[in-house]
C-alpha positions, 0 to 999 in steps of 0.5 A, a space after each residue: 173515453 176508454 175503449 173498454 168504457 164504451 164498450 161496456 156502456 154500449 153493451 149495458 145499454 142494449 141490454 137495459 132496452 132489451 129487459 125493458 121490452 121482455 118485461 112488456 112480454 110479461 104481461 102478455 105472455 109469460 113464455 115470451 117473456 122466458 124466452 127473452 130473458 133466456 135470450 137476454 143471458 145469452 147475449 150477456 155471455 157472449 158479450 163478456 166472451 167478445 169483451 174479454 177477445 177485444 181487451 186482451 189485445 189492448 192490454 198486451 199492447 199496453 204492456 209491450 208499450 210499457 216495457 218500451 218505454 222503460 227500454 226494457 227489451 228482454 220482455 216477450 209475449 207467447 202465443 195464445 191460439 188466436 190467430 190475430 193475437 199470434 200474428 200481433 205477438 210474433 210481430 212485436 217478438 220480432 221487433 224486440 228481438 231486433 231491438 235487442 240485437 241493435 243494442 248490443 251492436 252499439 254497445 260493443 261498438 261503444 267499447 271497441 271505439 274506446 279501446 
C-alpha cells in the first residue's frame, strides 16, 4: 500500500471518530458541539497542510527516479523554501550534474580512442 493511502486512511479514520464523538456532544451541549466540529476543521486543514509537505517529496523523487531511469540527465530541481526539501533537491542536482559530467568524459573518451 502506498504512503499516500495510508496516510489518508489514517487521517479519515481519526477524523470519522472524532465527528462520531462531537455528535454525542450535541445532544449534551450544543457549544461543545460547535466547538468540536470547529476543532474537527482545523485539523482537517492541517492535515491537507501535512499531507501536501509529506508528498511532495515523494513525488520530486519519483520524477528524478524516472528521469534516472530514462538516463535523462539534463533534468534539475529548484529549490522550493523548505529546508529539507532544498537539501534533497541540491543533493540530487549535484548527483546529476556529476552524472552528466561522467558521461561526457566517456564520450569523448570513446571518440579520442577511435581516432
Amino acid at each position: 500500500m502506498k504512503l499516500k493511502i495510508k496516510y489518508i486512511l489514517f487521517v479519515s479514520f481519526i477524523h470519522i471518530i472524532l465527528i462520531l464523538l462531537s455528535l454525542r456532544m450535541f445532544k449534551e451541549n450544543i457549544y461543545y458541539f460547535i466547538a468540536a466540529e470547529a476543532f474537527i476543521i482545523c485539523t482537517i486543514i492541517i492535515s491537507m497542510i501535512l499531507y501536501r509537505q509529506f508528498i511532495q517529496p515523494i513525488n520530486i523523487i519519483s520524477s528524478g527516479i524516472e528521469s534516472l531511469e530514462d538516463k535523462d540527465f539534463s533534468m534539475k530541481f529548484v529549490k522550493v523554501g523548505h529546508f529539507e526539501m532544498d537539501q534533497l533537491i541540491e543533493v540530487y542536482n549535484r548527483m546529476i550534474d556529476q552524472l552528466r559530467e561522467e558521461r561526457i568524459k566517456q564520450r569523448e573518451q570513446h571518440f579520442s580512442c577511435r581516432t
